[in-house]
N, C-alpha and C positions, 0 to 999 in steps of 0.2 A: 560425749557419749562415754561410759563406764561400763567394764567387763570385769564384773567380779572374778580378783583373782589374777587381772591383767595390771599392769603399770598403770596408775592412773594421771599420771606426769605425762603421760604420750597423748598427741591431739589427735584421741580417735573423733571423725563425725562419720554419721551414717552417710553409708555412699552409694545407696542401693538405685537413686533416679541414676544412678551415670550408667545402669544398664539399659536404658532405653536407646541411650545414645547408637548412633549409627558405627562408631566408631570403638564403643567398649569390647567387642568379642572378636577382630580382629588385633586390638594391643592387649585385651588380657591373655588371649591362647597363645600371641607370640610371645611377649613381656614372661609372663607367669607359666603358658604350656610350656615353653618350648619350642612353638612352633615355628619357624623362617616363615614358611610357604602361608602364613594365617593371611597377615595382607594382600598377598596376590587373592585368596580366595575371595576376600569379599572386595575386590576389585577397590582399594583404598589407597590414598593418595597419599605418599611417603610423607608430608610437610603437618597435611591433617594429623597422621596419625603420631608424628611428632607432638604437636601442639595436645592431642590427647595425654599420650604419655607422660606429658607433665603433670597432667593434673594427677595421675596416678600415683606419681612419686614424688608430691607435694611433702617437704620437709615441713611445713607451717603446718594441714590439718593431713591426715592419715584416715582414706576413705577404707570405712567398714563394710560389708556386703552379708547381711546375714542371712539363713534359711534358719525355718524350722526343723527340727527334727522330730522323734518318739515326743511320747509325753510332755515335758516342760521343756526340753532340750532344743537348744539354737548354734548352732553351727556359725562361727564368724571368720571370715577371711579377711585378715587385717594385713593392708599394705606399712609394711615396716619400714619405715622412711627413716630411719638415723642414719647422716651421713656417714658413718665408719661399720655401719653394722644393718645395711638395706635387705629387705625378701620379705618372705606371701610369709605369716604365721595364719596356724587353720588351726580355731580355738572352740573348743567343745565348752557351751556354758550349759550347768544344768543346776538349777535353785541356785545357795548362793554361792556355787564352786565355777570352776572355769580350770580346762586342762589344756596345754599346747599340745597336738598331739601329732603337729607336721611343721617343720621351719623349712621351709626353700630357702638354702642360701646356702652360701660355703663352705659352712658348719651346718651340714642340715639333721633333721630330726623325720623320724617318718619311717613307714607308710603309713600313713592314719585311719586307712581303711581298705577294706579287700573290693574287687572284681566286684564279686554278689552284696557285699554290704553298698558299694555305688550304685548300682541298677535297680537293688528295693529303695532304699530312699530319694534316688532320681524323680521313683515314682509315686510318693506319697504325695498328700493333697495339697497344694500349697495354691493361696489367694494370689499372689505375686508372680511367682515362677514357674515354668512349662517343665515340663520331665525333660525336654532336652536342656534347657538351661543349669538347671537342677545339677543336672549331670558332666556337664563341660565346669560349672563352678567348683562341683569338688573331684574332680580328673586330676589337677596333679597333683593332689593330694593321697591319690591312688597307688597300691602299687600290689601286682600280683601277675602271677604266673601265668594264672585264667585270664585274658580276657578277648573281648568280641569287638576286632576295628569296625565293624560293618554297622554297631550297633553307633559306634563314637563318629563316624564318616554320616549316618542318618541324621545324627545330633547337630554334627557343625552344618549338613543344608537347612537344619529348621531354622536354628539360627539367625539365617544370610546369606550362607556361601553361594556363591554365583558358578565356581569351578575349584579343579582341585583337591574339594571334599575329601577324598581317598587319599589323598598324600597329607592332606593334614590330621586327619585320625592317627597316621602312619606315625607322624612325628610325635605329637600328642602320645601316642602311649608306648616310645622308643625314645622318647625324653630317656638319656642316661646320665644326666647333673647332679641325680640325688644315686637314691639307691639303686638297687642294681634289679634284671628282669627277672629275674627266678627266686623272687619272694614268695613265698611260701604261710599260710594263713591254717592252726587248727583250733579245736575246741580244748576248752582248758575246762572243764567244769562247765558254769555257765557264762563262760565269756569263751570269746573267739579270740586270738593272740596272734601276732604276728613273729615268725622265727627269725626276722632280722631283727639284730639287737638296737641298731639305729633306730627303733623303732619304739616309740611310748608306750607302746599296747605289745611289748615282749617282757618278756616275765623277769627282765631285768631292766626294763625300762624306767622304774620311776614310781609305777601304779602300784598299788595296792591291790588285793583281788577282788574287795568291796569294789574299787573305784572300776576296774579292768569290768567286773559285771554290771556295773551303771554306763559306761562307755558304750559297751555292744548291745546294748537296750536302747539307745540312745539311735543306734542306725538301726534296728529291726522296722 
């Protein structure tokens, strides 16, 4: 698989069936949300969701998980498996560009998208994925001031969750590994910016203003 604009030396393949799995949305909201309480919720057995986990942080192929977005625009969450250098990148392709615009990891990069930019694209049309799916895939990719646990607590029972629901919304958007909760998101012209500067889409980030308003077209 090939992300223009991404390393093409990394074993990306598409890894969008391992959502069907019983077991992907308890080790991605724990693994990647944050969340402890994920596997209690959907009542999952610590050894299964080991053996899932592996395949997630496969050092040999590096599972992709894509959505559509606006117009041409494909949002890809790519597990970054290099032993000295592992986390989620959430990578914006649109025609032949491709932008990082969140790293989960130690050195992370982000927020790649506000509260209201999550909740309308959650809900766009997509053949594959459900508005709750949609939604829980680019969460922690999120980060903002605004937002609604009751809407992210609705998400994880469509989901699966058997219990809990409310505490793993909780944790899910009280993740504080990356940036911090009072991020703050305004209008720049016609693009949307984020005021943290850890952030690709702040006006020190990296983007261009051409690129900053193909970005926020890309979540309308």
């Amino acid at each position: 698989m090939i992300i223009p604009g991404y390393p093409s030396r990394f074993p990306l393949v598409d890894g969008n069936a391992l959502i069907t799995d019983e077991l992907f949305w308890p080790a991605y909201l724990s693994a990647v949300g944050g969340s402890a309480t994920a596997p209690q919720a959907f009542a999952t057995d610590p050894a299964d969701l080991d053996g899932f986990l592996r395949v997630l942080e496969s050092r040999d192929v590096w599972p992709v998980l894509t959505l559509p977005m606006a117009g041409d625009a494909r949002l890809h969450i790519v597990m970054r498996n290099l032993p000295d250098d592992a986390g989620t990148d959430y990578v914006l392709e649109s025609g032949d560009r491709s932008f990082t615009l969140a790293a989960l990891e130690g050195g992370f990069r982000g927020p790649a998208l506000s509260w209201a930019e999550l909740v309308a694209t959650a809900g766009r049309p997509d053949p594959a994925r459900s508005p709750a799916e949609r939604l829980l895939l680019l969460l922690p990719a999120s980060g903002d001031v605004a937002r609604d646990p009751s809407t992210v607590a609705a998400a994880v029972t469509s989901v699966g969750a058997v219990a809990v629901a409310g505490t793993v919304a909780g944790e899910l958007l009280g993740d504080r590994r990356h940036w911090p909760a009072d991020v703050t998101w305004r209008t720049f012209g016609d693009a949307l910016i984020c005021e943290d500067d850890h952030s690709p889409r702040s006006l020190t980030g990296g983007l261009n203003p051409a690129e900053l308003v193909l970005v926020t077209a890309a979540f309308r």
